[in-house]
N, C-alpha and C positions, 0 to 999 in steps of 0.2 A: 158371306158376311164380312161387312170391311175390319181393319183393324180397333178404329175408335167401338163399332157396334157389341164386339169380339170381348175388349177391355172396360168398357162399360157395362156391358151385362159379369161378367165376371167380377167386378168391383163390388157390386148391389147384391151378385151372389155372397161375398166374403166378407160385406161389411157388419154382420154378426161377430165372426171369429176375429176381425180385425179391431172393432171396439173393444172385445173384453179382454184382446192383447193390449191394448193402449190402457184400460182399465186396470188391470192387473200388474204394470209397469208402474202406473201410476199411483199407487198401493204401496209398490214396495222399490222407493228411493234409493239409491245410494249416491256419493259424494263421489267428485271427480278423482279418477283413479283408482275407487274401490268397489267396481262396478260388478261384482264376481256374480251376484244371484244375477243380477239382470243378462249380465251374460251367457250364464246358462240357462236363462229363460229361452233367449232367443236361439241360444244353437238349438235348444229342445225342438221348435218349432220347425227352422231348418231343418234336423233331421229327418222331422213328421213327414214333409215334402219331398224328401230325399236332395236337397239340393246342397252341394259338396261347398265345405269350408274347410276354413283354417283358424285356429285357436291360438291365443297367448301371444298373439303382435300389441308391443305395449301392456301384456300381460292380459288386460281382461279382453281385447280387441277380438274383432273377428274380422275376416276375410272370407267372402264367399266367389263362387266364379260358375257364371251357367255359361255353358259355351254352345251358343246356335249351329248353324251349318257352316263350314271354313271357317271356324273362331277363332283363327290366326290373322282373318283379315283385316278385325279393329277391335278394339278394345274402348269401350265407355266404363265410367265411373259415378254411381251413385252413392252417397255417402248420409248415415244418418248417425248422430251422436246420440250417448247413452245417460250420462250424468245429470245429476239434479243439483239443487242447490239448497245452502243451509238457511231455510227458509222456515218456519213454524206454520200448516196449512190450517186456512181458515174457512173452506169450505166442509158445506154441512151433506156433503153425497156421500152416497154408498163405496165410491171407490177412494176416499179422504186418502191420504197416506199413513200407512202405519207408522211409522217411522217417524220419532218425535224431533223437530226440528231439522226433519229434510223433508222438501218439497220439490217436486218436476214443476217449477215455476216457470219454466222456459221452453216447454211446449217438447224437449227432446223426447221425452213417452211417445207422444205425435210423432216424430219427428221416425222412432224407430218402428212404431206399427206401419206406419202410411210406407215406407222402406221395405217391410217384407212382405207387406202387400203383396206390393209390386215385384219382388221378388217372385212370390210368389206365383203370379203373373204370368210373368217373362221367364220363367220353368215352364211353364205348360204351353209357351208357343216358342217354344226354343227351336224346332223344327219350322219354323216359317220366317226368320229371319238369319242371318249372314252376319257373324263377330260372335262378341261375348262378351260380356256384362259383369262387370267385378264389384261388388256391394261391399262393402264394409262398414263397422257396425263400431262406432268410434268413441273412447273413452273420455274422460279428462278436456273437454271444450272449452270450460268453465274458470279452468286453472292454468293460468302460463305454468311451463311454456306450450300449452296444448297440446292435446292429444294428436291434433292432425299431423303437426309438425313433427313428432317423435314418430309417426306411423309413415310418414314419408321415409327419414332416415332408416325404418327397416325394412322399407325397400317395396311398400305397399303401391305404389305407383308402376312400379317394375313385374316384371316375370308372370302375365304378360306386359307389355308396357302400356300404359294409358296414353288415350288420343285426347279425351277429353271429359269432363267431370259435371256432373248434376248431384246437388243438392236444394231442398226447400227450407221453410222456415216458418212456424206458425206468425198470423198477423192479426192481433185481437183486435185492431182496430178496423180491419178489412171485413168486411159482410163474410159470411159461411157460403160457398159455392164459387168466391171470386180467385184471383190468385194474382200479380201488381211481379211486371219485370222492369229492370234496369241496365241498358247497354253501358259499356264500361266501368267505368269508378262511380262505386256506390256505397262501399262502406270505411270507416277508416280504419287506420292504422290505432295503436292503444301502448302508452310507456306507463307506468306506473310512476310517481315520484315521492321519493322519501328529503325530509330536508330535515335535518337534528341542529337546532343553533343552542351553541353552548354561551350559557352566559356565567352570570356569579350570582348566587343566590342570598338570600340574606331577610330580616326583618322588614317588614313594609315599611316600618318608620322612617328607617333608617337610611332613606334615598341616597346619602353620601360613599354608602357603601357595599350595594350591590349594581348589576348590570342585569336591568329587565328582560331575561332571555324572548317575554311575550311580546314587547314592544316590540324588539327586530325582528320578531316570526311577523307578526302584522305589518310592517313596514318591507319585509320580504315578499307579503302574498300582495300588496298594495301596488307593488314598483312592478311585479308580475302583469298585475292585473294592466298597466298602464302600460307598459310595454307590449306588451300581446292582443289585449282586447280592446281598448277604449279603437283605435281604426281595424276595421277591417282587411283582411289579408288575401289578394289574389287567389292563395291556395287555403281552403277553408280549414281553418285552426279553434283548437279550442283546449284552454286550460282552466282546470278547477281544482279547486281544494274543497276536500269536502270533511278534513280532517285536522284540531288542531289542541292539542295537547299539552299543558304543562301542569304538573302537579303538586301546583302549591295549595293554599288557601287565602284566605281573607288578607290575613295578614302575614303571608309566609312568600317569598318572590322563589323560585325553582333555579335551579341550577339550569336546565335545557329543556327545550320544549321539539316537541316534534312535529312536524308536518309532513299530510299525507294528501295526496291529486294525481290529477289524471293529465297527461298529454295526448291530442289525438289530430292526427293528420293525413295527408290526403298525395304527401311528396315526398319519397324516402332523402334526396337530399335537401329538404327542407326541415325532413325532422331530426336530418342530424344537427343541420344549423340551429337548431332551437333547442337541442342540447349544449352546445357551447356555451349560446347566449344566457338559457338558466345558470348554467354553472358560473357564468360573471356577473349577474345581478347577484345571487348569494353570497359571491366574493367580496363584489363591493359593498354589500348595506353592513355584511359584518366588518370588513375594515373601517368603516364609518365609526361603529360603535369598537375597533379594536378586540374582538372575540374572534376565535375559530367556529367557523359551522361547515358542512359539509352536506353534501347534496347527492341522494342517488339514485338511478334512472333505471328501473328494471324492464329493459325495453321489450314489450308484448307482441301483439299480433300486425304483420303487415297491412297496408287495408287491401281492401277486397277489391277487385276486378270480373267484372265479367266480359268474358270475349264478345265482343262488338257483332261478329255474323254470327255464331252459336246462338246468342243470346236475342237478336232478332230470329232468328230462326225459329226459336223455342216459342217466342212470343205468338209469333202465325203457326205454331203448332197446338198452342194454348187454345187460340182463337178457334181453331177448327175444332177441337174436342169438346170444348165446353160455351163454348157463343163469343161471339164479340164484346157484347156488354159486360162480359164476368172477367173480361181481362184488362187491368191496367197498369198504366205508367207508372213508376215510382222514383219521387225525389231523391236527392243525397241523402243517405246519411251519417251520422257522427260517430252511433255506434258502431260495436267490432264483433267480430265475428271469425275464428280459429281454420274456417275454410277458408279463409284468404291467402294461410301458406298453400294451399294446392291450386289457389287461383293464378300465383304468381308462377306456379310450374307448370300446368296445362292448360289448355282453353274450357273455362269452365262458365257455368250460369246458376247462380244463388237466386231463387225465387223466392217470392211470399205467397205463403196458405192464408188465404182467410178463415178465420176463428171465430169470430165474434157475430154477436145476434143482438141486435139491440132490445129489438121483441122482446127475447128469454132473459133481458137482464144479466147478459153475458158479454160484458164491457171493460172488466178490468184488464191491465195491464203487465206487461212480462216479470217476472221479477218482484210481482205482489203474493202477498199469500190468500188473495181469492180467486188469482188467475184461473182459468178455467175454461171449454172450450165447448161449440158447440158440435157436438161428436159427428153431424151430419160431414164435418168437414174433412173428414177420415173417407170420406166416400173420396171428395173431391184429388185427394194427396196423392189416394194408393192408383187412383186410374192412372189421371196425368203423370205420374211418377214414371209409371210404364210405358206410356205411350210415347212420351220424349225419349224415352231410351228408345222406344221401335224406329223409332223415326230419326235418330242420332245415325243407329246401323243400317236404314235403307240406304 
């Protein structure tokens, strides 16, 4: 029996116990960084299998590590994140979340069943492949400065060392059965921006004697706007406000208004440059009107990379497991994704799960609260999960 026949019947056998892990995570949320039940859901499971971890990297983290035949030889990396987001869920299924105003909007439930699958998997044929398989079960995705990046610094890449990393992604807009790869740069980088313009408040009447702190905030996101977006930029850039605050009234002008946006780019010395250049638009629109404002940049995720042969590789490993037609290309994109610090340390390959079923009216989108997934696609995660790591270490 070849490998794909091996991990395919294996999958169909497990895809009961692996829906009502996704169902049961899905149930019961927590917020990034306070991941404690679902953590001990999961080692629970781990230990069902006997398969050896490590606890409390990052605090709710987990590390696990199956080691084949010479599992000194190479070392892979599969990675699935735990956290939910503060969402209020609005579907009407048996596994809704209990947890009022947190929801697994963003497929991580998926993201860690289809992970121990596979795990589970690649335990029971540990004796027919050569390396070892380091899994980790990853907190706080959701929240700079991410969970990846702080599980790096304690050393999660290290002892054994990683050669190279796999993780997935659910894709609601992707059919159920399908899975969409992208060689190199495919997702961006993510800065958060805070800008506070202080002005002088005062009576609306009274225009002689206040300074509109709202007028320079719009004349600040206007000068942005025209400066960054009206042409297009060689390296795909994109700036938004989606936040803008002063708390006056009708008749009452504020003292300072705040603005909050996103910067996202595709060139680390490019987004440093477009940190300068923010910081001198806000200089000068407030020197125009004679106010102090200040501007702050709480810079996020690098963007995401995938290794150029890995991630062709993975592509024709795609294709042989689950057909040619179920596997496709996929465009840039804007969004950001917390695996990108470990893409920028080892050669790694970020796919997409297809999720979505148009049939079942399983259409919304990440980050909604009727997000939702068609479970068949838990079949699809936990094989190919496996089998790219078989095929990493042949």
């Amino acid at each position: 029996m070849t490998f794909i026949s091996k991990i395919q019947k294996r999958s169909e056998e497990l895809f009961s116990e692996i829906n009502s892990i996704r169902q049961h995570i899905h149930q019961n949320p927590e917020l990034s960084f306070e991941e404690h039940n679902t953590s001990a859901f999961i080692q629970g499971i781990l230990k069902k299998y006997n398969i050896p971890f490590k606890t409390g990297i990052v605090k709710t983290g987990i590390v696990a590590l199956i080691e084949g035949k010479n599992p000194n030889k190479k070392t892979i990396l599969l990675r699935a994140d735990m956290d939910a987001l503060p969402i209020e869920e609005k579907n009407n299924v048996p596994y809704a979340s209990k947890n009022k105003g947190v929801m697994h909007a963003c497929g991580h439930d998926v993201h860690s069943a289809c992970t121990l699958g596979a795990a589970i998997i690649l335990n029971e044929l540990k004796n027919e492949f050569e390396g070892s398989v380091k899994i980790i079960f990853q907190p706080g995705e959701e929240l700079l400065p991410g969970g990846a990046s702080l599980m790096i610094k304690e050393g999660v890449l290290d002892s054994p060392k990683v050669s190279s990393a796999l993780a997935q992604h659910v894709f609601p807009s992707m059919e159920t059965g399908k899975v969409g790869f992208k060689t190199g740069m495919y997702m961006a980088s993510t800065d958060e921006l805070y800008i506070t313009v202080n002005g002088k408040g005062g009576h609306a009447a009274m225009v002689n004697e206040y300074v509109n702190p709202l007028v320079i905030a719009s004349e600040i996101i206007l000068n942005v706007n025209d400066h960054f977006m009206k042409e297009p930029y060689k390296i795909p850039t994109v700036i938004a406000f989606g936040k803008i605050e002063g708390k006056g009234a009708t008749n009452v002008i504020p003292d300072k208004v705040e603005i909050a946006g996103t910067f996202r780019t595709m060139d680390e010395q490019w987004r440093n440059e477009v940190h300068k250049q923010l910081e001198q638009i806000v200089k000068k629109v407030s020197a125009k009107y004679k106010i102090e404002s200040h501007i702050r940049i709480e810079k996020g995720y690098p963007f995401l990379v995938n290794d150029e042969a890995l991630t062709k590789n993975c592509t024709a490993w795609a294709k042989d497991y689950l057909g040619e037609t179920n596997v496709e290309e996929l465009p840039l994109r804007m969004t950001a994704e917390d695996f990108a610090f470990i893409s920028q340390k080892v050669p790694s390959c970020f796919f997409r799960l297809g999720t979505g079923n148009k049939a079942k009216n399983i259409t919304s989108g990440v980050h909604t609260a009727t997000f939702d997934i068609d479970e068949n696609a838990l079949r699809t995660g936990t094989g190919l999960m496996a089998y790219l790591a078989v095929k990493q270490l042949s």
